[in-house]
DOTORVO-812962 format. One record per residue (C-alpha): x, y, z negated; residue number from 1; residue in one letter. Coordinates in nm, 3 decimals. Layout:
{X->X; Y->Y; Z->Z; i->NUM; aa->a}
...
! end
This chain:
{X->4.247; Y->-3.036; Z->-3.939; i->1; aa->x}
{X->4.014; Y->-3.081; Z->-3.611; i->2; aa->x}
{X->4.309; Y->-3.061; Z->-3.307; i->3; aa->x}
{X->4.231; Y->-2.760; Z->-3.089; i->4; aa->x}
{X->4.171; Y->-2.877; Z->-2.777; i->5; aa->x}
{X->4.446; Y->-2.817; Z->-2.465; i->6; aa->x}
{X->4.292; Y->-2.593; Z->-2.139; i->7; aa->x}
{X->4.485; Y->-2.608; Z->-1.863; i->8; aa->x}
{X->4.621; Y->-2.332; Z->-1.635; i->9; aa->x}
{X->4.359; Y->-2.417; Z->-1.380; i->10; aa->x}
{X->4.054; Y->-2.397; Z->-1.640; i->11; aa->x}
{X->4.211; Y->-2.019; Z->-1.765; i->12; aa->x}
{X->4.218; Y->-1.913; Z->-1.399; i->13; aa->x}
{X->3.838; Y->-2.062; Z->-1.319; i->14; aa->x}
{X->3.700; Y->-1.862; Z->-1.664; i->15; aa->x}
{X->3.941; Y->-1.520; Z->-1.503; i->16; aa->x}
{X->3.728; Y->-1.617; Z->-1.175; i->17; aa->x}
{X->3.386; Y->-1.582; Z->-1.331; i->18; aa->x}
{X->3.447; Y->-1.268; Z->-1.550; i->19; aa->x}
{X->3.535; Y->-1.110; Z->-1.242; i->20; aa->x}
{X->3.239; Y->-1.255; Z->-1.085; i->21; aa->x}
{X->3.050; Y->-1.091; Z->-1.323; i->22; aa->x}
{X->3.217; Y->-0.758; Z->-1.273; i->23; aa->x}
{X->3.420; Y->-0.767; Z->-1.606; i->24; aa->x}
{X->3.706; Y->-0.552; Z->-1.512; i->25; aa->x}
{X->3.849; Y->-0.440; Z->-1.857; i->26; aa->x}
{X->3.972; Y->-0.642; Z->-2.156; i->27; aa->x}
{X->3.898; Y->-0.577; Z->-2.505; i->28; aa->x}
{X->4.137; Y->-0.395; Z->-2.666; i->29; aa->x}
{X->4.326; Y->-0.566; Z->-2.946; i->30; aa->x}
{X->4.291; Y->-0.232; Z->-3.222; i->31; aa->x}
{X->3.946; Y->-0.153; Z->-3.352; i->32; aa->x}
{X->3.828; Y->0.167; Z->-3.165; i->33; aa->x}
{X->3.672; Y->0.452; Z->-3.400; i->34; aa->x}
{X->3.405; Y->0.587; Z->-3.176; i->35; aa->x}
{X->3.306; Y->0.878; Z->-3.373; i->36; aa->x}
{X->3.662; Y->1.024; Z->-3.350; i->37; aa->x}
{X->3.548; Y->1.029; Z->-2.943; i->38; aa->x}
{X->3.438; Y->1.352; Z->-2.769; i->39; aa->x}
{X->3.072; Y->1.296; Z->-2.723; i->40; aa->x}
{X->2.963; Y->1.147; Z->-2.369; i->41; aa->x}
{X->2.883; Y->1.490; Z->-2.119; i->42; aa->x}
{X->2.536; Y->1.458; Z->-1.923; i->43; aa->x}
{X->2.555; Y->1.427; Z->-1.519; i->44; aa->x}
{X->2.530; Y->1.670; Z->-1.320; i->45; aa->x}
{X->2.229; Y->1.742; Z->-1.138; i->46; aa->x}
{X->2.289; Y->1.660; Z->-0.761; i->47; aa->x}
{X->2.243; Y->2.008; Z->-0.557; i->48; aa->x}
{X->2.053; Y->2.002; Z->-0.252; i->49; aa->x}
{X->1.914; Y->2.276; Z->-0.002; i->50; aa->x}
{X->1.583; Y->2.307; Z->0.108; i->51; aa->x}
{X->1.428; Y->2.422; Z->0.398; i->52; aa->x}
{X->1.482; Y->2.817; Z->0.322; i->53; aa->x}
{X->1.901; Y->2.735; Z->0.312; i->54; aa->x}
{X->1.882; Y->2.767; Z->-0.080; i->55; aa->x}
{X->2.033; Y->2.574; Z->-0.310; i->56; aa->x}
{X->1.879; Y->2.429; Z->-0.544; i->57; aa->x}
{X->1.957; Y->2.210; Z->-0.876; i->58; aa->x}
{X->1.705; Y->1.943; Z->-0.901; i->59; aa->x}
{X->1.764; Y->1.573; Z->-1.076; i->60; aa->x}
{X->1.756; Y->1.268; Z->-0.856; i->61; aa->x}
{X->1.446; Y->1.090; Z->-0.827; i->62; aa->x}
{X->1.328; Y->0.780; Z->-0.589; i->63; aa->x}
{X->1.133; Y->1.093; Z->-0.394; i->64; aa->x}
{X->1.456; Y->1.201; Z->-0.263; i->65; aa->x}
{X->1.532; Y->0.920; Z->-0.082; i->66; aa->x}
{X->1.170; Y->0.793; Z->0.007; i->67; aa->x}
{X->1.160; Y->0.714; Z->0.394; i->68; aa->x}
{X->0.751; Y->0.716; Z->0.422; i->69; aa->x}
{X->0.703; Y->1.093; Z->0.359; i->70; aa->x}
{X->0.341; Y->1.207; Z->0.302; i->71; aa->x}
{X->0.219; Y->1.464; Z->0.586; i->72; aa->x}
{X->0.305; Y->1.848; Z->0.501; i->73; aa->x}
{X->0.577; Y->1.737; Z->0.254; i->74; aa->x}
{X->0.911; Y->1.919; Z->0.270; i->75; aa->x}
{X->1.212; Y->1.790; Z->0.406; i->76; aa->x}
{X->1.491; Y->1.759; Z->0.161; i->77; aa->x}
{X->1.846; Y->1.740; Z->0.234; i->78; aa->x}
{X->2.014; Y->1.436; Z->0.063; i->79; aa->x}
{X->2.348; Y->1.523; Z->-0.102; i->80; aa->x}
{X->2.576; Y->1.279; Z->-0.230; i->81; aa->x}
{X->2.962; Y->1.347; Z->-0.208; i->82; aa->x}
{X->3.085; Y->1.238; Z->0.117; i->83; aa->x}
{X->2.785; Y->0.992; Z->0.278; i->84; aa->x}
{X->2.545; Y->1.311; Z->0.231; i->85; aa->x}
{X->2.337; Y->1.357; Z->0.578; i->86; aa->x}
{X->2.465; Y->1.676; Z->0.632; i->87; aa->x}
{X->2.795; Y->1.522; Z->0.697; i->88; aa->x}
{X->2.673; Y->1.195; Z->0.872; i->89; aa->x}
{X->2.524; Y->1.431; Z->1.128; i->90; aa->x}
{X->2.864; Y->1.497; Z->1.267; i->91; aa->x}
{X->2.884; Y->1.105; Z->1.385; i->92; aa->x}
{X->2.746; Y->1.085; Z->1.750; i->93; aa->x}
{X->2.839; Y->0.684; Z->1.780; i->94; aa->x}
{X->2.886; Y->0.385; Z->1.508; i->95; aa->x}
{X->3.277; Y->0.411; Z->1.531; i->96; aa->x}
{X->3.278; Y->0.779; Z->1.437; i->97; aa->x}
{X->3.048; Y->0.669; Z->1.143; i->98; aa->x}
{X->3.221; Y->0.392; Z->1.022; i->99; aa->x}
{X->3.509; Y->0.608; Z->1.023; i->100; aa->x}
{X->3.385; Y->0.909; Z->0.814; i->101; aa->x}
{X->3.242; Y->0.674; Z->0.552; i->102; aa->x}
{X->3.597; Y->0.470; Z->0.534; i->103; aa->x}
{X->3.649; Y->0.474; Z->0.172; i->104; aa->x}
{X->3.445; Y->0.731; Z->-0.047; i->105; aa->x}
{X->3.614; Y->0.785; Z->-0.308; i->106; aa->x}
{X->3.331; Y->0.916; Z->-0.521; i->107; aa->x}
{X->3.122; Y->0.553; Z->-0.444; i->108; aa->x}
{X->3.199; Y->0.313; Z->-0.719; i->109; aa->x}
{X->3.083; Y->0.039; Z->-0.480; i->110; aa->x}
{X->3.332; Y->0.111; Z->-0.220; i->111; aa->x}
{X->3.634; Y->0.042; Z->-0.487; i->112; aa->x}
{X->3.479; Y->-0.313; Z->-0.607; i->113; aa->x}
{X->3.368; Y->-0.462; Z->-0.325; i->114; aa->x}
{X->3.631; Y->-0.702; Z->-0.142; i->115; aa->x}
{X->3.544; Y->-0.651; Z->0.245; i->116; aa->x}
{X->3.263; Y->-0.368; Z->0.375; i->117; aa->x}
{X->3.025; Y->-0.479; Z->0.590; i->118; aa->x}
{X->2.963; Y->-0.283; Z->0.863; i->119; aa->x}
{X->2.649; Y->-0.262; Z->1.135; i->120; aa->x}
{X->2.604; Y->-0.483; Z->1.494; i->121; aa->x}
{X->2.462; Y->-0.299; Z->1.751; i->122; aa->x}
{X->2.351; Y->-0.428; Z->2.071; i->123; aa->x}
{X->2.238; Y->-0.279; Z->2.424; i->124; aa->x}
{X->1.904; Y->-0.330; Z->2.467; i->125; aa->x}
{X->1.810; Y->-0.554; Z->2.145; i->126; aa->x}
{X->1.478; Y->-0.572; Z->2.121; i->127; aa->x}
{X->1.461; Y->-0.468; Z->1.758; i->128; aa->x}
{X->1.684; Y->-0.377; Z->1.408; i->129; aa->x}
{X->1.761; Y->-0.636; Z->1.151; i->130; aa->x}
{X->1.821; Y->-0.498; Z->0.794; i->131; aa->x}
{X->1.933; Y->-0.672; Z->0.546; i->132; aa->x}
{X->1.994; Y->-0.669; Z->0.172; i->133; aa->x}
{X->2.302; Y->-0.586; Z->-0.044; i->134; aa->x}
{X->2.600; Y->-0.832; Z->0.056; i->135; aa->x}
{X->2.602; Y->-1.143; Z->-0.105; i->136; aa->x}
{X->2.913; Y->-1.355; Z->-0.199; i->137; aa->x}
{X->2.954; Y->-1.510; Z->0.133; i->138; aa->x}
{X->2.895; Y->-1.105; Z->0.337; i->139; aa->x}
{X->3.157; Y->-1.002; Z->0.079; i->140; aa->x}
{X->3.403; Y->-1.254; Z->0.092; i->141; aa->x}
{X->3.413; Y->-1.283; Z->0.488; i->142; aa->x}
{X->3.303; Y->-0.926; Z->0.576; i->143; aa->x}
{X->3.006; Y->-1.069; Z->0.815; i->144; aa->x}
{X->2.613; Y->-1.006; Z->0.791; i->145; aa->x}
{X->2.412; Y->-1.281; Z->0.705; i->146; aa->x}
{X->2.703; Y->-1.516; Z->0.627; i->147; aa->x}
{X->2.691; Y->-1.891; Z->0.496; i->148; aa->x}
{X->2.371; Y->-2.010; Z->0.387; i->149; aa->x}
{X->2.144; Y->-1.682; Z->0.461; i->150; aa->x}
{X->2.342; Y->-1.705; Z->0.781; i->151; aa->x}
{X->2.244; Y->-2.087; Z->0.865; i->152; aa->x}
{X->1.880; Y->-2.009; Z->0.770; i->153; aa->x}
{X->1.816; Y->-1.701; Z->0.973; i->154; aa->x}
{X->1.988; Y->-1.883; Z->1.284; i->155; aa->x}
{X->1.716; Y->-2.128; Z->1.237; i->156; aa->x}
{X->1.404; Y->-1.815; Z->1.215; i->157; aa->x}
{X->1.549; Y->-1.624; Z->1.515; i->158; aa->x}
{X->1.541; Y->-1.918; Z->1.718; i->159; aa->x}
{X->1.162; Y->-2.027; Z->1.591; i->160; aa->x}
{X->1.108; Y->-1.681; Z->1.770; i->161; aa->x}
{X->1.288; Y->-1.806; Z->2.065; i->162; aa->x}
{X->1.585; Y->-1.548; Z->1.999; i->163; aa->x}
{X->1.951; Y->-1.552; Z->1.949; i->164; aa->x}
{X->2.160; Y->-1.387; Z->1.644; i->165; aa->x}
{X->2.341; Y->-1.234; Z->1.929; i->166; aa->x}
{X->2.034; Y->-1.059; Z->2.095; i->167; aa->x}
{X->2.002; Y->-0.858; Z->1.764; i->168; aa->x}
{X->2.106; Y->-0.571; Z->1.608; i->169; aa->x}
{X->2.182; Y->-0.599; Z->1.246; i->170; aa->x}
{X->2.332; Y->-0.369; Z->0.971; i->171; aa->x}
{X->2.336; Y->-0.407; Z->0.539; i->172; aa->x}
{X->2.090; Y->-0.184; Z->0.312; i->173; aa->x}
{X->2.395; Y->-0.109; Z->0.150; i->174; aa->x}
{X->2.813; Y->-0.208; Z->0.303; i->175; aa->x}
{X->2.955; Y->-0.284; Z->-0.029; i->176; aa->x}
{X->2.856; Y->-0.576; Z->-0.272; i->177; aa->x}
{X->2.763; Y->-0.431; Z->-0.598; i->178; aa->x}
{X->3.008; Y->-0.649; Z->-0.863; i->179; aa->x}
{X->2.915; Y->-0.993; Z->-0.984; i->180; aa->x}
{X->2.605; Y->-0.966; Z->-0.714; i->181; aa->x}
{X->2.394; Y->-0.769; Z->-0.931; i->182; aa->x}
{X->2.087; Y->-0.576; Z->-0.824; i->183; aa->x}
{X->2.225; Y->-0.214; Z->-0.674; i->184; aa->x}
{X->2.090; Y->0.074; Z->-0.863; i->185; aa->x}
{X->1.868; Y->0.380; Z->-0.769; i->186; aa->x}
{X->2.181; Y->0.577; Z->-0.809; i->187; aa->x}
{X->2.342; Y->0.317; Z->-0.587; i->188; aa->x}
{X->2.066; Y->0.290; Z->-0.269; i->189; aa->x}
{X->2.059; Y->0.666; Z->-0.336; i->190; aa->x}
{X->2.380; Y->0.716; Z->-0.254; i->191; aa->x}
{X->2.398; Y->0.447; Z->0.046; i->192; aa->x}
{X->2.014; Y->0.583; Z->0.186; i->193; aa->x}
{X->2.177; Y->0.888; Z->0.449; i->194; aa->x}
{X->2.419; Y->0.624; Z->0.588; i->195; aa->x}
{X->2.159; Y->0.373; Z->0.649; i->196; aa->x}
{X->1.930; Y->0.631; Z->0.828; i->197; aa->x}
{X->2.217; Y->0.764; Z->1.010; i->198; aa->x}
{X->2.280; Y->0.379; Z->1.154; i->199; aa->x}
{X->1.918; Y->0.301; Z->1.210; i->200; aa->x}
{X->1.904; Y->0.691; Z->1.406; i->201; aa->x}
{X->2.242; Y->0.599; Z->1.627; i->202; aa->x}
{X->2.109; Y->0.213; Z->1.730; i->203; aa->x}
{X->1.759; Y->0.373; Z->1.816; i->204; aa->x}
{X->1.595; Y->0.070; Z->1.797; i->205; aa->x}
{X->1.188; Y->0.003; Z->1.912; i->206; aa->x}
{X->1.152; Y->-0.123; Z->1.552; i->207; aa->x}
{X->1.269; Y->-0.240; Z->1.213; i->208; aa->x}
{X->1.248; Y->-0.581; Z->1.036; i->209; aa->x}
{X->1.356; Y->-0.558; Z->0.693; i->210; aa->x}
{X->1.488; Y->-0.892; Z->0.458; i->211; aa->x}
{X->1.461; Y->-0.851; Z->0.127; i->212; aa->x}
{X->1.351; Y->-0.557; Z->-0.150; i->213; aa->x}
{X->1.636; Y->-0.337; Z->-0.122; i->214; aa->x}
{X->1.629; Y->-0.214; Z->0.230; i->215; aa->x}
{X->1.252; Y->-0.247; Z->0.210; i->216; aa->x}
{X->1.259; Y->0.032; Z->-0.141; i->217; aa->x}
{X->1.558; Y->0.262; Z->0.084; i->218; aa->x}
{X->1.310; Y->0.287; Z->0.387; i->219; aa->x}
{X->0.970; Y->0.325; Z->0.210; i->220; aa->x}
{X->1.047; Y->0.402; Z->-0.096; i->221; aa->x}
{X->1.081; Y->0.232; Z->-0.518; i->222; aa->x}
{X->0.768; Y->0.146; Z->-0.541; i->223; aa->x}
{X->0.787; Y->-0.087; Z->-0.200; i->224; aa->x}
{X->0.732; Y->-0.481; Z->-0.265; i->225; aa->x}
{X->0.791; Y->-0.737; Z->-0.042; i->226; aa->x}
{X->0.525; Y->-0.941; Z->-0.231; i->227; aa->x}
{X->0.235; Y->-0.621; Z->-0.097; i->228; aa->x}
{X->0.376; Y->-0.533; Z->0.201; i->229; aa->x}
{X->0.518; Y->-0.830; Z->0.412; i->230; aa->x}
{X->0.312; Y->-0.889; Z->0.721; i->231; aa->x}
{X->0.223; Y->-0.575; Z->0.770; i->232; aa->x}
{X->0.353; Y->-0.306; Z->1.022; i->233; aa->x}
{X->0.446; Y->0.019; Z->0.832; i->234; aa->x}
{X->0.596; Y->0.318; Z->1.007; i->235; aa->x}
{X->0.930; Y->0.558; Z->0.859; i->236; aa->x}
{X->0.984; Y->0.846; Z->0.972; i->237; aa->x}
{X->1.374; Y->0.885; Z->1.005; i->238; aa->x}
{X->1.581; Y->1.295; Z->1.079; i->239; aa->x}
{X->1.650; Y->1.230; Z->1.408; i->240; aa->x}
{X->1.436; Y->1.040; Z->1.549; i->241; aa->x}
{X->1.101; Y->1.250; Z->1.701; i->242; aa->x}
{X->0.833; Y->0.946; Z->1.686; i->243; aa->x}
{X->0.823; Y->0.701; Z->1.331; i->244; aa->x}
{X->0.948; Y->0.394; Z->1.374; i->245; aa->x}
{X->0.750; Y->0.109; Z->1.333; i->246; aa->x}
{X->0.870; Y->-0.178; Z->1.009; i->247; aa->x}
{X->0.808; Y->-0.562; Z->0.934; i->248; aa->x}
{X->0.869; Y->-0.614; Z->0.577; i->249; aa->x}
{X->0.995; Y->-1.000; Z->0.553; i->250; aa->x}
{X->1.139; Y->-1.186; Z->0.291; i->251; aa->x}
{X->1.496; Y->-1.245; Z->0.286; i->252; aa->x}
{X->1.627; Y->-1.585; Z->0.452; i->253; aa->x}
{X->1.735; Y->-1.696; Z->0.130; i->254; aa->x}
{X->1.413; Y->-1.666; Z->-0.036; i->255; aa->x}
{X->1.284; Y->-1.960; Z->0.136; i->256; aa->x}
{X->1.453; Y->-2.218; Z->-0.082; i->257; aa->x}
{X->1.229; Y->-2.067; Z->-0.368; i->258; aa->x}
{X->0.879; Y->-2.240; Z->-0.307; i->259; aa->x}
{X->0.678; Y->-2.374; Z->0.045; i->260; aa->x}
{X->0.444; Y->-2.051; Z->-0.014; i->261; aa->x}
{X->0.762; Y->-1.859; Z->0.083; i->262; aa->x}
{X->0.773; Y->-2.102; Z->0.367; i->263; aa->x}
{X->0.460; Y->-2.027; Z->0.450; i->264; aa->x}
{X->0.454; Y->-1.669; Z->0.413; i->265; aa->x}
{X->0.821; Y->-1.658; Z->0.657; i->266; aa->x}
{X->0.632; Y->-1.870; Z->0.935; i->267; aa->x}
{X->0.372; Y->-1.605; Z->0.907; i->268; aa->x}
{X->0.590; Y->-1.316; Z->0.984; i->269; aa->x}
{X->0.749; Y->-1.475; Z->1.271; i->270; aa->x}
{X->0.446; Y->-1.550; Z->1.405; i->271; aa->x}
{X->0.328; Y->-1.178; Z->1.383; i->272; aa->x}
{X->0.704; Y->-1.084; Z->1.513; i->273; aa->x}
{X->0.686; Y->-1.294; Z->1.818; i->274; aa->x}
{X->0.339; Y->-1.140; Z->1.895; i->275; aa->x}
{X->0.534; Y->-0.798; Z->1.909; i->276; aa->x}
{X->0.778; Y->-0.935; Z->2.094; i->277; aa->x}
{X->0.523; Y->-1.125; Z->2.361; i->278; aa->x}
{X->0.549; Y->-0.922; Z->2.702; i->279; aa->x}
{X->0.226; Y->-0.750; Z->2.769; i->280; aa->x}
{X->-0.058; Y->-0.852; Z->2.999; i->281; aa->x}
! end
């Protein structure tokens, strides 16, 4: 008989560590499980929102809903989604009064997995908006934008463009890491969009420079690639705000290990951010 081999206490624990990594949070049950004895799965329900005539309406959430770059003529619908809808982010007149209504939403899975919630930087004066993606590992485990690596890296950019991480205003497509770092959802950015535009509205800043997909798809909408659209200005118009607000798509600092095009394409941007950023005359 082949001798099972012995794993240690500290092995167990490293293997707990990566199923939780992975967002595993329920064992397998022991007893075989007859699913057709089960009460068949019910269907969501349609989110309700109210249009422009104060009507509500049932309607099933599409990427429309939350799509920043509205076409001219196109009506203005409300957002609704438990407690970060826009109706009641409209009530927050600073960043402390909206970090505080959006504490702990109970009906966000997010907000229940993620370790620490990242929350926005504002400062006076900043000459634009930094947006990043979801949190990472490092952002969840320490709570910070753009910590460890990402961190390091975008350091280096800002100061290619002769600025400091302090000088800039910064806040997270979405506050809470989705688990085991997966890609968030529609469901997920849908839910996260009126908070995001209700930051971006507050810190009124002269423009936008998005890093990475996500906040790129929450502000322009699910069809938005980094790929098409980096380098180029785009404008969102944001409830709140009278004039759209000009956007840099740019890769996210991390994406620069991935190949010296992505290099390339990052030096790019700068150079067209430091162009925006060059006093005039």
């Amino acid at each position: 008989m082949t001798p099972q081999p012995v794993v240690s206490r500290a092995e167990l624990l490293a293997a707990l560590q990566l199923q939780y990594e992975w967002g595993a949070d329920e064992a397998l049950c022991e007893l075989p499980v007859d699913r057709l004895s089960e009460a068949a799965p019910r269907l969501p329900v349609s989110m309700p929102q109210r249009g422009e005539e104060g009507q509500q309406t049932i309607a099933r959430p599409s990427p429309e809903m939350w799509d920043g770059a509205r076409p001219a003529g196109a009506k203005v619908i409300e957002t609704v989604t438990g407690s970060l809808s826009m109706q009641a982010l409209e009530k927050a007149h600073d960043l402390p009064t909206l970090m505080r209504l959006t504490e702990a939403p109970d009906d966000l899975f997010l907000a229940r997995t993620a370790t620490h919630r990242l929350e926005p930087v504002f400062v006076e004066n900043a000459p634009f908006m930094l947006i990043g993606e979801a949190p990472d590992a490092d952002e969840d485990r320490s709570g910070t934008l753009f910590a460890g690596e990402a961190g390091s890296l975008l350091e280096k950019m800002l100061r290619s463009a002769g600025l400091e991480r302090g000088q800039i205003s910064m806040a997270p497509a979405l506050p809470w890491r989705p688990p085991g770092g997966r890609t968030p959802s529609d469901t997920e950015m849908q839910a996260c969009h009126p908070l995001l535009l209700r930051t971006i509205v507050l810190c009124r800043p002269g423009f936008l420079v998005t890093m990475g997909v996500t906040p790129l798809k929450m502000l322009l909408g699910a069809d938005a690639a980094v790929g098409r659209l980096r380098g180029k200005w785009m404008e969102v118009s944001l409830p709140g705000l009278a004039t759209p607000v000009p956007l840099l798509p740019m890769r996210h600092p991390l994406q620069l290990r991935a190949s010296a095009a992505a290099r390339r394409n990052a030096w790019q941007d700068l150079l067209i951010l430091m162009e925006k950023l060059a006093p005039e005359g």
